[in-house]
ZAVEXLO-282530 format. One line per field, with one value per residue (C-alpha): x negated, y, z negated; residue number from 1; chain. Coordinates in Angstrom, 1 decimal, always signed. Each point is the difference from the previous one (the first is absolute). Layout:
% ZAVEXLO-282530
X c(X:...)
Y c(Y:...)
Z c(Z:...)
fise c(NUM:...)
voti c(A:...)
This chain:
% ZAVEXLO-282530
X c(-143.7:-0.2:-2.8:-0.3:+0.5:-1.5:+1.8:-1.3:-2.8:-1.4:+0.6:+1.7:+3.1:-2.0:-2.5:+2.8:+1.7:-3.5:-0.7:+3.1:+1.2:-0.6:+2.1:+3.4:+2.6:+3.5:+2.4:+3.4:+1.4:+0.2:+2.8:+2.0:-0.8:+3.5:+1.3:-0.6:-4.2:-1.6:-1.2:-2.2:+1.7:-1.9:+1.2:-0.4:-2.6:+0.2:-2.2:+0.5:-2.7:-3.3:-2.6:-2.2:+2.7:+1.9:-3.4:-0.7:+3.3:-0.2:-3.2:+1.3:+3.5:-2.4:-1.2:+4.1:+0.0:-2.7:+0.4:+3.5:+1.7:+2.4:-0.2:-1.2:-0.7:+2.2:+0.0:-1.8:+1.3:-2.6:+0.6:-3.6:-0.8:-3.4:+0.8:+2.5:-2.0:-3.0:+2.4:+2.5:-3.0:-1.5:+3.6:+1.1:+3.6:+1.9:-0.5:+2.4:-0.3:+3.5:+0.9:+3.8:-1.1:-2.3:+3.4:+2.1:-2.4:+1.7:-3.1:-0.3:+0.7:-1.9:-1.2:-3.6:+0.4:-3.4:+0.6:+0.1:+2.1:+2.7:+0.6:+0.7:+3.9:+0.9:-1.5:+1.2:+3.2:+0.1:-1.9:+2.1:+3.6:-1.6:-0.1:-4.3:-1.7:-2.3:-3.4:-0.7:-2.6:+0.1:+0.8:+3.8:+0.3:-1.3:+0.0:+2.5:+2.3:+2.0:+3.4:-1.7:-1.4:+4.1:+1.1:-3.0:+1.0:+3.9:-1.2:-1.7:+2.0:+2.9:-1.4:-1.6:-2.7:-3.2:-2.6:-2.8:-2.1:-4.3:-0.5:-2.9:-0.8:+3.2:-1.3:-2.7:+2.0:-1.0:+2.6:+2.4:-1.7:+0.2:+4.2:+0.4:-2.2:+1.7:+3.3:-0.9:-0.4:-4.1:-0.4:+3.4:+1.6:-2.3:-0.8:-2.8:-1.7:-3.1:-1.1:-1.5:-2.0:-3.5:-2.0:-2.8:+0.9:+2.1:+1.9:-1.5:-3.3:+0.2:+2.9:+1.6:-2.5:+0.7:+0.4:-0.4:-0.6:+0.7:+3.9:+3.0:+3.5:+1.0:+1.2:-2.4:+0.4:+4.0:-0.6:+3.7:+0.8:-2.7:+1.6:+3.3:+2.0:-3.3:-0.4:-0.6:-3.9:-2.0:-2.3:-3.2:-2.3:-0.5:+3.4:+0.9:-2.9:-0.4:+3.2:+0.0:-2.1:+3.6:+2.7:+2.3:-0.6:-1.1:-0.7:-3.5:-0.4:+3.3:+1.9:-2.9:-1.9:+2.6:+2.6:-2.9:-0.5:+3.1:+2.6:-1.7:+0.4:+3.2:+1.2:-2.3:+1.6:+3.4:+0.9:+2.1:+0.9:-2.1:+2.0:-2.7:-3.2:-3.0:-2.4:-3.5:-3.0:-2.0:-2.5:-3.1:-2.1:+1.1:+1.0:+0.3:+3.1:+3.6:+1.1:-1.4:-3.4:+0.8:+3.6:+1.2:+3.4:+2.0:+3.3:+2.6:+2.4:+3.4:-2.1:-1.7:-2.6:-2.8:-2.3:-3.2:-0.8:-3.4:-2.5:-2.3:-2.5:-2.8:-0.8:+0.1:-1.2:+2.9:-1.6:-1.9:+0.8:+3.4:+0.9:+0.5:+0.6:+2.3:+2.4:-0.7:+2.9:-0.2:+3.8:+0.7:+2.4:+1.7:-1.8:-2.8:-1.9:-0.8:-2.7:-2.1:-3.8:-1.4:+1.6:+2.2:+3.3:-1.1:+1.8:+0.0:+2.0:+1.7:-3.0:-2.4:-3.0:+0.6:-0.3:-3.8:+1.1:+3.2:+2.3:-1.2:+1.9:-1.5:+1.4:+0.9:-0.2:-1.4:+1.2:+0.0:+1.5:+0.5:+2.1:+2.0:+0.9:+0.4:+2.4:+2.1:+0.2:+1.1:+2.7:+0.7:+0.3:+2.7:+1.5:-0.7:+0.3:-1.8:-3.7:-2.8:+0.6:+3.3:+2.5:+1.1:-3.2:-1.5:+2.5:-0.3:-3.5:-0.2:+2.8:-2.4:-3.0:+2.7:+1.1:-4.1:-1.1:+3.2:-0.9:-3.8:+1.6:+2.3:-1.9:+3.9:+0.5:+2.5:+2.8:+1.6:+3.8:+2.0:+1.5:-1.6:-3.5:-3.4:+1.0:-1.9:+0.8)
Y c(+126.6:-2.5:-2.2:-3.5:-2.1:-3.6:-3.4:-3.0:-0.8:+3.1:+1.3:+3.5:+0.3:+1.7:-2.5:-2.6:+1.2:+0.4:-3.6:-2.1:+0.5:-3.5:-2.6:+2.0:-2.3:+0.7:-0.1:+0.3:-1.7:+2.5:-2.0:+1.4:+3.4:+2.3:+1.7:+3.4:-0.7:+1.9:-1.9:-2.7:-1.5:+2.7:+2.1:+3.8:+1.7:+4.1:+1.7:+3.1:+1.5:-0.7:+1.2:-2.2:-2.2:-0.1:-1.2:-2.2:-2.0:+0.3:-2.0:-2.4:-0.6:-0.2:-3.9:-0.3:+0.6:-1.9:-3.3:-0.2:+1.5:+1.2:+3.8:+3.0:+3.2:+2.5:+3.5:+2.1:+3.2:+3.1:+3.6:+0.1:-0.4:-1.3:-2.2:-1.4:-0.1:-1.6:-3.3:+0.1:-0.4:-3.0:-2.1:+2.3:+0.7:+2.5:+3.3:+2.5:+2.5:+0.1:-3.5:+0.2:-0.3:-3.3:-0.8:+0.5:-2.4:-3.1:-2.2:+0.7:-2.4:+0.4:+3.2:+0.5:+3.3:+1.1:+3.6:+2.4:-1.2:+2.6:-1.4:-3.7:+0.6:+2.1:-2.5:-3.4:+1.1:+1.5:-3.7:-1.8:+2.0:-0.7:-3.6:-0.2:-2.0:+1.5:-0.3:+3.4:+0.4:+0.6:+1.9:+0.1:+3.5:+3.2:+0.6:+2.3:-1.7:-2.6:+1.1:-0.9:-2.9:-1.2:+1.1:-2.4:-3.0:+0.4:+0.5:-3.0:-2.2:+1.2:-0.8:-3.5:+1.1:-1.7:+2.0:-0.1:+2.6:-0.6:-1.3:-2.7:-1.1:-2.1:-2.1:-1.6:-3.3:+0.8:+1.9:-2.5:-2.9:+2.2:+0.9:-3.4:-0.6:+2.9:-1.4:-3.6:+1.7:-0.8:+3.3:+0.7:+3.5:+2.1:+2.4:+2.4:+0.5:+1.7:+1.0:+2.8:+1.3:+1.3:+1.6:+2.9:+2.4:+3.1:-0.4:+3.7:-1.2:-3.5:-0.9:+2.6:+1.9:+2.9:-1.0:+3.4:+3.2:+2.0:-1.2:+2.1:-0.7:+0.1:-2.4:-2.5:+0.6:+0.1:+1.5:+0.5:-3.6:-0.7:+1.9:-1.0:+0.6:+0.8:+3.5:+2.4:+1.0:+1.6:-2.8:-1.0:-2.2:-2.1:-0.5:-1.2:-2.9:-0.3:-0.4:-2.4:+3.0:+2.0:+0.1:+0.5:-3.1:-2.0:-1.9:-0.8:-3.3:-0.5:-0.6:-0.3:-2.7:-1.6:-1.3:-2.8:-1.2:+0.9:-1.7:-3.8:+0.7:+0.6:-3.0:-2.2:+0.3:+1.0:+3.4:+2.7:+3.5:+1.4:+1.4:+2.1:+1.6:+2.5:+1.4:+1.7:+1.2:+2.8:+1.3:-1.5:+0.3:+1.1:+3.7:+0.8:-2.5:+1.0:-3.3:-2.4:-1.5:-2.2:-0.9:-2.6:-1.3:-1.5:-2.2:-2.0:-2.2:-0.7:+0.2:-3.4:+0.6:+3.0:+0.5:+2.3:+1.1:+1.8:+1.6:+2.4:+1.1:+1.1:-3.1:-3.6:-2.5:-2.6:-2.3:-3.1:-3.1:+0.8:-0.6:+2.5:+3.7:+1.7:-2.9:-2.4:+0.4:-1.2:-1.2:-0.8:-2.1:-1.5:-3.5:+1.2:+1.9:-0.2:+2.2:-1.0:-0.9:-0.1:-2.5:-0.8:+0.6:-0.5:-0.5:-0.1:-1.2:+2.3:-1.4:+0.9:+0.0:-3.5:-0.9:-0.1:-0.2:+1.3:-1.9:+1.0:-0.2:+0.5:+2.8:-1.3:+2.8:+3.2:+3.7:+0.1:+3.1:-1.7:-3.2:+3.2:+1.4:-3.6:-0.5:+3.2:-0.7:-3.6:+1.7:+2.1:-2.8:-1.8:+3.1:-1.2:+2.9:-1.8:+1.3:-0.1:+3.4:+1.1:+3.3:-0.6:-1.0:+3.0:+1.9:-0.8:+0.4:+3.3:+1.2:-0.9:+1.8:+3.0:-0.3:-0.1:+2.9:+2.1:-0.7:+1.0:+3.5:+0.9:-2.0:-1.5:-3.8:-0.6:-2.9:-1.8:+0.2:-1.9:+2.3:+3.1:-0.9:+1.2:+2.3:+1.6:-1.1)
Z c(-142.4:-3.0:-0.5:+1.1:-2.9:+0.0:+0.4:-1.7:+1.7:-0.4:+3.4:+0.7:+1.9:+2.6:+0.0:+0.2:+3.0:+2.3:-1.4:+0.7:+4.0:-0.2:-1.8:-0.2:+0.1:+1.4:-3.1:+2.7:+2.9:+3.0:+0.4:-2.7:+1.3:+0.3:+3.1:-1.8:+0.4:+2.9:+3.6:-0.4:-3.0:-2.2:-2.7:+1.4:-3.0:-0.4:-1.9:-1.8:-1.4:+1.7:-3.0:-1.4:-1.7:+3.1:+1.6:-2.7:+0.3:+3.7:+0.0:-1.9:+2.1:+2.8:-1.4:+0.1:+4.0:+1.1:-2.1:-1.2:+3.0:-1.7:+0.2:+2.9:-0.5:+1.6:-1.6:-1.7:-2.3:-1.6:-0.5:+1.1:+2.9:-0.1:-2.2:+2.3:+2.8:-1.6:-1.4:+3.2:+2.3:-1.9:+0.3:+3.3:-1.7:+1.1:-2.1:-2.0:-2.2:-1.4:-1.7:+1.0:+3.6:-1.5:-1.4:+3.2:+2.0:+0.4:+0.4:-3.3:-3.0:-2.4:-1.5:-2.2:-2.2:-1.5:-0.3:-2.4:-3.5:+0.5:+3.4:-1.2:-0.6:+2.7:+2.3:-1.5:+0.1:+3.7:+1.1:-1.4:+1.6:+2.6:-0.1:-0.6:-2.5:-2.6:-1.1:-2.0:-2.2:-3.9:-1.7:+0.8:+0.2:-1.8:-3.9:+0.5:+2.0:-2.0:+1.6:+4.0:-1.7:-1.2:+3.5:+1.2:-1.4:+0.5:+3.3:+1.0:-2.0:+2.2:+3.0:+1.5:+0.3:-1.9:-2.4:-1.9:-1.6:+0.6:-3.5:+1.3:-2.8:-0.3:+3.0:-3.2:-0.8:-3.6:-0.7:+1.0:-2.2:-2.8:+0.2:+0.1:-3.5:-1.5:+1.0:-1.2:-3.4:+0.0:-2.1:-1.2:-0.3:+1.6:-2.9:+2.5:+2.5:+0.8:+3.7:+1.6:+3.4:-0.5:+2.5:+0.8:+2.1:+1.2:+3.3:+0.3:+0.4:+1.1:+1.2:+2.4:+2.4:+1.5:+3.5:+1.6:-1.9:+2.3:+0.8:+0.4:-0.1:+3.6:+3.2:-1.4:-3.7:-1.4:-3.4:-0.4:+0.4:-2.3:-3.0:+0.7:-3.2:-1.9:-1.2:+3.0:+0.1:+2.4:+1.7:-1.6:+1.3:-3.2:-0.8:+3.6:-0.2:-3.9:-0.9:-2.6:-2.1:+0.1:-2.7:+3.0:+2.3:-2.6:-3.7:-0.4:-2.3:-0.9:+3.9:+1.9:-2.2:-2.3:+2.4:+0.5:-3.2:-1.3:+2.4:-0.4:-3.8:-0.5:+2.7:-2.7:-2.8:+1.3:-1.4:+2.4:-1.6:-2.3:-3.1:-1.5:+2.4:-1.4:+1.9:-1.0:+2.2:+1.8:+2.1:-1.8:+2.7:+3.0:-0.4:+3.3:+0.6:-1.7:-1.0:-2.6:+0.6:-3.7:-0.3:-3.0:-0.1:-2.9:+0.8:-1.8:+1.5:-2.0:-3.0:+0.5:+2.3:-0.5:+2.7:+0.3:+3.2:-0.1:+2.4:+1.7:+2.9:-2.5:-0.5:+1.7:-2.9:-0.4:-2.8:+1.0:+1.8:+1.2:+3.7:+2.5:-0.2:-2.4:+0.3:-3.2:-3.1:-3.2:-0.6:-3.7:-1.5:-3.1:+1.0:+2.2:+2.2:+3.5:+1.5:+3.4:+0.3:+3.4:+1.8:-3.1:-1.9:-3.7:-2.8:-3.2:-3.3:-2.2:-2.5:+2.4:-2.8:-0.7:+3.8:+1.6:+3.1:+1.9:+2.5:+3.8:+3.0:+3.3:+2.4:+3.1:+2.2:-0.1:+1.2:+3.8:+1.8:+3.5:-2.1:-1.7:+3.6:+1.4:-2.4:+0.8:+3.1:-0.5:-2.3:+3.1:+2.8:-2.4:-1.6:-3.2:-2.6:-3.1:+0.7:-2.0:-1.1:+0.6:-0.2:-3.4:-1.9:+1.9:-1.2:-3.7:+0.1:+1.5:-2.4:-2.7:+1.7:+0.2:-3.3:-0.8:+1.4:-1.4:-3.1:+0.3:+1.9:-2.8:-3.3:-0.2:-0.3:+2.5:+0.4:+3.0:+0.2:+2.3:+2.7:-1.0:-0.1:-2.3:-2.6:-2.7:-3.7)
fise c(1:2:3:4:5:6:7:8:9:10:11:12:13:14:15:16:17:18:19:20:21:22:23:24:25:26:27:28:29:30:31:32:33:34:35:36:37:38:39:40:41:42:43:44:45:46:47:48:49:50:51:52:53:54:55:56:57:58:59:60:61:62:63:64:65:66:67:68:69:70:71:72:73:74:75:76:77:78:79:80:81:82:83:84:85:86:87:88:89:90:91:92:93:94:95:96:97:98:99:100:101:102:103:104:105:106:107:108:109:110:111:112:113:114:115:116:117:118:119:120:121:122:123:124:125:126:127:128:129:130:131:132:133:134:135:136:137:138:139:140:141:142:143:144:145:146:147:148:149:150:151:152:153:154:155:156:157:158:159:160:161:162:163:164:165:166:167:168:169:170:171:172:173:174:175:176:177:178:179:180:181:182:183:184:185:186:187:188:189:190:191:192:193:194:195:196:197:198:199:200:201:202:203:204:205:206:207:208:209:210:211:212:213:214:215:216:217:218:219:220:221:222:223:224:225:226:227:228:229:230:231:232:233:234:235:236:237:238:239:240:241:242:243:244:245:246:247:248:249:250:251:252:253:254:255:256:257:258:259:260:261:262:263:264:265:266:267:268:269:270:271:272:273:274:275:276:277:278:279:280:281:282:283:284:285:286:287:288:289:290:291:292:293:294:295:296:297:298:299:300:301:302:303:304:305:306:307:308:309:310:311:312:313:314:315:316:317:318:319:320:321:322:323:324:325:326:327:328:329:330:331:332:333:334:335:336:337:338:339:340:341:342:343:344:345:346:347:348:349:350:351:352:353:354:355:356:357:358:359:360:361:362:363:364:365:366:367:368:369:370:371:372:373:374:375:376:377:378:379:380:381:382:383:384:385:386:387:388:389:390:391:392:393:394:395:396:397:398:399:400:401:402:403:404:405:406:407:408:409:410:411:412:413:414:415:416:417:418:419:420:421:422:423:424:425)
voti c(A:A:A:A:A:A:A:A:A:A:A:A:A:A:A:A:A:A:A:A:A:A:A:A:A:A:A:A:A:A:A:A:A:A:A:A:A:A:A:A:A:A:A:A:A:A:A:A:A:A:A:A:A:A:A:A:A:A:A:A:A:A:A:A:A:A:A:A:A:A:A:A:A:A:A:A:A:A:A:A:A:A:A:A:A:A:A:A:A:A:A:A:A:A:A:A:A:A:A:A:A:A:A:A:A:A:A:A:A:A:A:A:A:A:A:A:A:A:A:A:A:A:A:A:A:A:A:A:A:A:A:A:A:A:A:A:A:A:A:A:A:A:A:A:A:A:A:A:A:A:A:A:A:A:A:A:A:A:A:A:A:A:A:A:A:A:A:A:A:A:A:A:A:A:A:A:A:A:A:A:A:A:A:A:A:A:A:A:A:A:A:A:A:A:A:A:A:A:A:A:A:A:A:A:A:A:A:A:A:A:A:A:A:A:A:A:A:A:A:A:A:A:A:A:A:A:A:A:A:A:A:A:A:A:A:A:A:A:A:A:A:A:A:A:A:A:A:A:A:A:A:A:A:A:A:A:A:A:A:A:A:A:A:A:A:A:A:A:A:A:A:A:A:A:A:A:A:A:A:A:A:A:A:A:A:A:A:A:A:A:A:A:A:A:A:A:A:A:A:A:A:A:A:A:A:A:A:A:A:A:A:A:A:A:A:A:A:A:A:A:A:A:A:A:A:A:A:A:A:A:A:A:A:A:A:A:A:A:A:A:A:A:A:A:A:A:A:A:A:A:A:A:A:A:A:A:A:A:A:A:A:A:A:A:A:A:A:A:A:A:A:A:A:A:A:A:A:A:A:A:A:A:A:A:A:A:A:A:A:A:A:A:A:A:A:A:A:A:A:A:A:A:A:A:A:A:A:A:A:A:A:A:A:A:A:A:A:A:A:A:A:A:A:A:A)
């Protein structure tokens, strides 16, 4: 489970959503609620996965049912069972262990997906056949999977239903105020970019507890459906609860961290398909883990735009006075640069040396997870596709993160070609 990164006033997203039950303000009309929602005017909410991101978003959707009425919690979806019975007893929704019967429940609206990264695809795409919304969590899919991830977005694109991938970060109005100075031409061409995600801290040791040492695959424990199309292993313990550890379930820095900081980026300055993408890293630290624990990412766009995407969980210094957690770019172009400061988008003239001080403009409103899911559900109740991270932009930004790690497996640069995907120069 990721760390809680901090908004702009300093206050973690955990620490946000125990602190604000009060003063959430309805953003829709219950009024313009469909005939598709469940009884009581409420959008039906499944949840599949119930570990601790499952819990995490759970406990922020719950600020959505008792102050916006707009949502109730109806199902609940884990391969493990005490899992399942630990977050189904808390919101008393009905309990499965198999997510197509979540699926076939038609109280159900909206689905949550916070399993597994190799799960993602599989999932979206049965949801959404199925006539469900979808909340699923980054990354997109697995490293290995750009072919699910192409099936993904045809997918939901094809249907009416409405998606968006849990990039939070996008919910920071910082992001918007700076697309719209790029696109005034306050710097220019943007020339590069730098950005990255900096942190201390194996999800081996801090992140993802073994929950019972002792468990067996069994009535209560469905190793099979946890592997799905993964590589066929006999169970172990560790790869069942530490996952993220795993080549085979997922991508260490690059897809679990990167979507973050990468997805607001490339909606700033405007950029889509990368043309060339290198990645470098190793296990610097952590040997215990098979993926990455430093992972450094080199990518041009059309041969305008270079961007360096760097990071790792060695170490958690970010520089000095820049706001937030692993979030803060420094965007460069032919006129100017804009960076952020604290509560500020800077920037400065091409001639920067001759300036003393740089242009600041206040940010208006910081990261909040519960506006993010309000907002998702708002795109739900009017079956409004254009969320603030949608299938497309998830899509390019995981075929990046693909491309990435590719290129760090085979020491190839790779390419993106229309229709057929990465491919190794």
């Amino acid at each position: 489970m990721e760390q809680s990164p901090r908004n702009k006033h300093g206050m973690s997203r955990r620490s946000f959503i125990k602190t604000t039950a009060t003063g959430l303000i309805a953003t829709a009309s219950v009024s313009a609620v469909k005939s598709s929602m469940a009884q009581n005017n409420r959008l039906g909410i499944g949840i599949i996965g119930c570990g601790g991101r499952g819990t995490h978003l759970s406990q922020a959707l719950k600020h959505l049912q008792d102050n916006d009425k707009t949502i109730q919690f109806k199902a609940f979806c884990d391969i493990y069972r005490p899992r399942l019975d630990k977050l189904a007893d808390i919101y008393n929704g009905k309990k499965y262990m198999d997510y197509r019967e979540l699926l076939n429940d038609k109280e159900v609206d909206v689905v949550i997906i916070a399993t597994p990264d190799h799960h993602h695809a599989r999932q979206t795409i049965e949801a959404v056949k199925a006539g469900k919304h979808v909340y699923c969590e980054k990354p997109m899919t697995h490293w290995t999977q750009w072919e699910l991830a192409k099936q993904m977005t045809d997918a939901v694109k094809q249907s009416e239903c409405v998606f968006q991938i849990g990039t939070q970060a996008m919910s920071d109005s910082v992001w918007k105020q700076m697309k719209e100075l790029v696109e005034q031409g306050k710097i220019g061409q943007p020339v590069h970019v730098e950005c990255g995600y900096f942190r201390l801290g194996d999800w081996g040791e801090r992140g993802m507890p073994i929950d019972d040492p002792n468990a067996k695959p069994g009535p209560d424990l469905n190793w099979d459906a946890f592997l799905e199309d993964a590589p066929k292993r006999e169970f172990d313990v560790s790869r069942f609860f530490r996952w993220r550890m795993y080549a085979d379930y997922a991508g260490g820095m690059s897809t679990d961290l990167y979507p973050h900081i990468l997805t607001p980026v490339v909606y700033t300055i405007g950029v889509h398909m990368p043309k060339i993408v290198v990645g470098i890293g190793g296990k610097l630290r952590y040997e215990e883990r098979e993926i990455p624990d430093t992972f450094d990412m080199l990518i041009n766009y059309d041969d305008k735009t270079d961007l360096a995407l760097l990071g790792t969980q060695a170490n958690e210094y970010q520089g000095t006075a820049l706001r937030g957690q692993n979030r803060v770019p420094v965007i460069r172009g032919w006129e100017g640069t804009l960076t952020i400061n604290e509560e500020d988008i800077v920037f400065w003239p091409a001639k920067a040396l001759k300036t003393k001080e740089p242009e600041r403009i206040p940010i208006q409103k910081g990261e909040n997870l519960v506006d993010y899911l309000r907002s998702f559900i708002d795109c739900c109740i009017r079956k409004d596709k254009a969320t603030l991270s949608p299938i497309d932009m998830a899509f390019e930004v995981q075929t990046t993160l693909i491309m990435g790690m590719l290129s760090w497996k085979n020491s190839k640069m790779y390419t993106y070609e229309e229709g057929k995907g990465p491919i190794a120069l």
